[in-house]
C-alpha positions in Angstrom: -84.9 -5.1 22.7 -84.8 -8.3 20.0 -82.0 -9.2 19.0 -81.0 -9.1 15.3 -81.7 -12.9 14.8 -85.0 -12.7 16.3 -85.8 -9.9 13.9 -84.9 -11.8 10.0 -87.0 -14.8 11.8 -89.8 -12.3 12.1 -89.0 -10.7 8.6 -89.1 -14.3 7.1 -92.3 -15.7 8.8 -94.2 -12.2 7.4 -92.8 -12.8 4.1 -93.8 -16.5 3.9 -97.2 -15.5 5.4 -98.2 -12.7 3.7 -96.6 -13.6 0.1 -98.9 -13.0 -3.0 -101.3 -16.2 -4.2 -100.6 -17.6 -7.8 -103.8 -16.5 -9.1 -104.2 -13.7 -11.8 -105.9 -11.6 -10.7 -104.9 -8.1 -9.8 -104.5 -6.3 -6.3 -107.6 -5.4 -4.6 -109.9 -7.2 -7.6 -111.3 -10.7 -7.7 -110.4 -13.4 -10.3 -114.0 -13.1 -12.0 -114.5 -9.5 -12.8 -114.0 -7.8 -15.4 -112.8 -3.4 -15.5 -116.5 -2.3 -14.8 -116.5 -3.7 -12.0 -119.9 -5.6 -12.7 -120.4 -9.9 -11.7 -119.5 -12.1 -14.8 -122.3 -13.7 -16.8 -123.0 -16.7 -17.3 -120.7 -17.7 -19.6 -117.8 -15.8 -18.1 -118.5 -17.7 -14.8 -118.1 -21.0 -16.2 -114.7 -19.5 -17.2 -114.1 -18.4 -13.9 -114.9 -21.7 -12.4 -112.3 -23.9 -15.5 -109.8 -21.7 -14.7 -110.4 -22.0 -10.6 -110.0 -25.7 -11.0 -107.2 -25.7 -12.6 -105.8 -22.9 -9.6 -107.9 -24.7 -6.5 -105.1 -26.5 -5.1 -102.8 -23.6 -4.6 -106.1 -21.2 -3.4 -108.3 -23.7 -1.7 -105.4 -23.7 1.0 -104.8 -19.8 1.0 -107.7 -18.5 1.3 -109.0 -20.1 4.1 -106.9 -18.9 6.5 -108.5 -15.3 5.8 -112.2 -14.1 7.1 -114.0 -12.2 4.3 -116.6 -9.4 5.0 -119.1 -8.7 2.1 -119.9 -4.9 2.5 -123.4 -4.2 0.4 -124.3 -0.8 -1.1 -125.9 1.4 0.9 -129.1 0.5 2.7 -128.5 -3.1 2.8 -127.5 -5.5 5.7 -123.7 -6.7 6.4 -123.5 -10.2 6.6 -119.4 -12.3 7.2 -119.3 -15.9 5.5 -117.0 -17.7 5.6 -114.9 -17.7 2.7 -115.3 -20.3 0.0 -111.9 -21.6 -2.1 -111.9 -20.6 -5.8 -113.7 -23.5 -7.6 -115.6 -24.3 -5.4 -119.2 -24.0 -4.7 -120.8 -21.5 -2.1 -124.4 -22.6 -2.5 -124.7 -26.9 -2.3 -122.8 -27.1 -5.4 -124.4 -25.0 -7.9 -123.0 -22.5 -9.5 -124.9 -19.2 -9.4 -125.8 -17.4 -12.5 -128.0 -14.5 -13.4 -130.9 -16.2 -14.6 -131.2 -17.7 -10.4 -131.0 -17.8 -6.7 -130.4 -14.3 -5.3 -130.5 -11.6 -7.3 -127.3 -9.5 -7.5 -127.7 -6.2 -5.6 -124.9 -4.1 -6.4 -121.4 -4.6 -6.3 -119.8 -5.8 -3.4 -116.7 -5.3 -1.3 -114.6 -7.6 -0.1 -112.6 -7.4 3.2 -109.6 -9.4 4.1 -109.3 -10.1 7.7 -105.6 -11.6 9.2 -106.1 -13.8 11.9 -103.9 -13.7 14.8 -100.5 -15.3 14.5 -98.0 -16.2 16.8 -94.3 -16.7 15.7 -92.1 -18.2 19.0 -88.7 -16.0 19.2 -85.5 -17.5 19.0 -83.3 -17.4 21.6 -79.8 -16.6 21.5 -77.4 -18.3 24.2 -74.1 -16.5 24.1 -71.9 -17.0 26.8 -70.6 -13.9 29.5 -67.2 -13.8 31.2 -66.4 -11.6 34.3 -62.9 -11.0 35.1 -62.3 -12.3 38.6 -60.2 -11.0 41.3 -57.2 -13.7 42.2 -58.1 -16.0 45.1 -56.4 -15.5 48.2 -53.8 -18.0 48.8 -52.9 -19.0 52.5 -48.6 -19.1 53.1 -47.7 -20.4 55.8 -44.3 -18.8 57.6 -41.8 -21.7 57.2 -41.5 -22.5 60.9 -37.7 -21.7 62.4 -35.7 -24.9 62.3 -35.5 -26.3 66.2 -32.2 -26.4 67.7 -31.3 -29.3 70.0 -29.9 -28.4 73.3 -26.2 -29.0 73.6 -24.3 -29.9 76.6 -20.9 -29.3 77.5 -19.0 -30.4 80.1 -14.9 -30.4 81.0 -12.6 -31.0 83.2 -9.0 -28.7 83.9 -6.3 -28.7 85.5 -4.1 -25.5 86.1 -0.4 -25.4 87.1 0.2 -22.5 89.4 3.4 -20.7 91.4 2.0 -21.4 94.9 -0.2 -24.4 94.0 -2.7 -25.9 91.8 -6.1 -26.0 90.9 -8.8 -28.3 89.2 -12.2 -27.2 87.4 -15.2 -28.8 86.5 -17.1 -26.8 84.4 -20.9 -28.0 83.4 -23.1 -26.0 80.6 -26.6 -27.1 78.9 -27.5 -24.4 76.5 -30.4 -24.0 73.5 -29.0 -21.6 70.3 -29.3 -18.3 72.2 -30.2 -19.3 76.0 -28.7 -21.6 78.6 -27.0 -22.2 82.0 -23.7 -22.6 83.1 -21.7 -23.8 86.3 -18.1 -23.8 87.3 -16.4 -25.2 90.2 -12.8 -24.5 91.2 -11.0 -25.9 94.1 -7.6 -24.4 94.4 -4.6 -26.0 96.6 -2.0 -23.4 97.8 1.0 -23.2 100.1 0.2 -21.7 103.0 1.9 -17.9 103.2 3.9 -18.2 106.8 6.5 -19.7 105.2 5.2 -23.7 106.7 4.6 -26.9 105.4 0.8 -26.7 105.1 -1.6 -26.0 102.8 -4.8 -23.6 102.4 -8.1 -24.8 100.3 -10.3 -22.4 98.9 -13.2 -23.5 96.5 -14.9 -21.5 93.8 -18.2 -21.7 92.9 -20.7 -20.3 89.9 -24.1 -20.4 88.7 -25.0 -18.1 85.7 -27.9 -18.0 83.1 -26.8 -17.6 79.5 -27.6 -15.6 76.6 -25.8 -15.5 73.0 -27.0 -12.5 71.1 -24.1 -13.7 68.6 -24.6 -16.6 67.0 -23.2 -18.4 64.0 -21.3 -21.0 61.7 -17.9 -19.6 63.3 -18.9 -18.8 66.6 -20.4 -17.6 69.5 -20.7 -14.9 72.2 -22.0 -15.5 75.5 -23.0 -13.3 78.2 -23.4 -14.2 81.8 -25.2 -13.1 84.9 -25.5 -15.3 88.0 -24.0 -15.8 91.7 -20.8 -16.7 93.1 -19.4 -18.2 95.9 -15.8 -18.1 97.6 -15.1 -20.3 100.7 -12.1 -19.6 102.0 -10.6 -21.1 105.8 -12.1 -18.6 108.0 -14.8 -16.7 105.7 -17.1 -17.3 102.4 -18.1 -14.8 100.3 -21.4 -14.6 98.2 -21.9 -11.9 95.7 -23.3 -11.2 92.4 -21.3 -12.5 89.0 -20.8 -11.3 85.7 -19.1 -13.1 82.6 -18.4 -12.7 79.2 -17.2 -15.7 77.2 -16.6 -16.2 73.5 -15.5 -19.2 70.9 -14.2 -18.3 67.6 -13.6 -20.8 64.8 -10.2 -20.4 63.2 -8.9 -23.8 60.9 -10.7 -26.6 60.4 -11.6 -28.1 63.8 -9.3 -25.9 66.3 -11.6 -23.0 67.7 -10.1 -20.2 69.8 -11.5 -19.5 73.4 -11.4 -16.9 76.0 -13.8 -16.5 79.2 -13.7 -13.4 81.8 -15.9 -13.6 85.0 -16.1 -10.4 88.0 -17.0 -10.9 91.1 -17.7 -6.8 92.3 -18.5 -7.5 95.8 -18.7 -8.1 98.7 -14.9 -9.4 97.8 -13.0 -8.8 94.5 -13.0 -11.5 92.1 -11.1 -11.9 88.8 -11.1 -14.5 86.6 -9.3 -14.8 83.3 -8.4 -17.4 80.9 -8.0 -17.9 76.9 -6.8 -20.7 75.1 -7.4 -23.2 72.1 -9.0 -26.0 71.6 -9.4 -28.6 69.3 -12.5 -31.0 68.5 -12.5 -34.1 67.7 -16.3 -35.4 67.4 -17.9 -35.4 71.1 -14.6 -34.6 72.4 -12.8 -31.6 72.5 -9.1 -31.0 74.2 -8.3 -27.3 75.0 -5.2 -25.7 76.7 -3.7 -22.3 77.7 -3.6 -19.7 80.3 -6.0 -18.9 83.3 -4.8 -16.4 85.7 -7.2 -15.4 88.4 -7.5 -12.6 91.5 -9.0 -13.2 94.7 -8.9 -10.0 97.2 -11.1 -10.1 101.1 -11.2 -6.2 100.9 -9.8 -6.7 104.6 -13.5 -8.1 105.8 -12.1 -11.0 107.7 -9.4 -8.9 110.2 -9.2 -5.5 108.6 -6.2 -6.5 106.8 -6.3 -6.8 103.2 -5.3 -10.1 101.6 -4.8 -10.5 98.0 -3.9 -13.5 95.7 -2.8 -12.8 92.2 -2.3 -16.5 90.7 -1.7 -17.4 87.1 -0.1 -20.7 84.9 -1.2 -23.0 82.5 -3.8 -25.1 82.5 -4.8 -27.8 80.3 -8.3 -30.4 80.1 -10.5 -32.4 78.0 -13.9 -31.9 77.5 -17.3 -33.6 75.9 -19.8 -32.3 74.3 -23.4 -33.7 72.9 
């Protein structure tokens, strides 16, 4: 369908094309004749062709853009010329007249025949927006912060009734999993009443999990083996912990451990305590007290060790 532009250029190019010549004469009649409808004379003609001259400039150019048909009366041949501007003449230069040439036949019609034009449209550029959808965009998950493993090791001493003991304690741990080893060597009077002495050692291996961690503190849970060798038996069972530290001023955190030993002997061991950091070192003190019972697997006879005091020790940690 044209576009509005396209149609005033077309509008414009008819009007400048088909616009009416300068000349006189009327619509559908030539310059020359008169309201009968008859050719001019002689004298008339030489009117015709002053008055052409004075117009040829603006006709000569019109008119030949047009074919003309010369329709005869009745009877008579058709024959197409060529048509011939005003003041100018047809016939080598003379001007016809009645008195020669060809005599007039009739009246004659003329036909006016457009020749083809063609008028290039215009085109009209106008510019077409589409909304488009928003373009993905690729996030990437900021990746968890790594943790560096720590490692924690300490040495304590423990004052008991009956004896003493000495700990050496070893854990390497990530920020929920880890390992961690104990080993205990007690020193105790013997219990028939003489001068000598009876040493049992105590030995862990558990595998570590915090499912509490944060800025304050921590919560461990244990699972692993232990070991007790005492002079005439050693006993290897399954071993449970539980340990904990809790921030509570500044650098001086508050610490408690639990271990159980079910079977195939008895096993308790408690302690709690606090402890104090200062950089890679950390000194701790308080209680332990700790349970050791053979369930009578050695002579049938049950012996049981309930031991408890103070204990004290120093500790790094990276």
């Amino acid at each position: 369908m044209p576009t509005l532009k396209q149609m005033l250029c077309a509008a414009v190019a008819a009007g400048c094309f088909f616009s009416p010549a300068p000349a006189g004469a009327r619509f559908g009649k030539s310059g020359g004749s008169g309201s009968s409808g008859s050719r001019p004379s002689g004298g008339s003609g030489a009117r015709a062709s002053g008055g052409a001259s004075a117009s040829g400039s603006h006709a000569s150019g019109r008119f030949t853009e047009w074919r003309v048909r010369e329709h005869r009366s009745s009877g008579e041949q058709q024959r197409v010329h060529d048509a011939t501007p005003v003041g100018q003449e047809s016939n080598g230069g003379s001007t016809p007249d009645n008195g020669g040439g060809r005599p007039d036949r009739g009246p004659r019609r003329t036909i006016i025949v457009p020749t083809p034009a063609w008028i290039p449209p215009h085109g009209i550029y106008a510019s077409h927006y589409r909304q488009s959808g928003p373009y993905p965009v690729e996030t990437e998950e900021p990746d968890e912060p790594s943790h560096p493993v720590m490692v924690r090791m300490g040495v304590e001493g423990n004052r008991l009734k009956d004896g003493k003991t000495m700990s050496f304690n070893l854990g390497i741990e990530e920020r929920r999993w880890g390992v961690a080893t104990r080993l205990t060597a007690l020193t105790l009077h013997a219990d028939d009443g003489s001068d000598e002495t009876d040493h049992i050692q105590l030995v862990e291996a558990h595998v570590t999990l915090a499912p509490l961690v944060g800025e304050h503190g921590r919560l461990r849970l244990e699972a692993g083996v232990a070991a007790a060798r005492a002079p005439d038996v050693t006993f290897v069972g399954p071993s449970m912990a539980v340990s904990f530290e809790r921030c509570l001023i500044g650098a001086m955190d508050l610490e408690g451990r639990l271990q159980w030993v079910p079977m195939p002997h008895l096993q308790l061991d408690g302690q709690a305590g606090l402890a104090v950091h200062m950089g890679v070192m950390t000194v701790r003190a308080g209680w332990r007290g700790l349970l050791l019972d053979d369930r009578g697997l050695v002579d049938g006879v049950v012996h049981r060790d309930t031991l408890g005091g103070p204990f004290a020790g120093v500790g790094l940690n990276f």
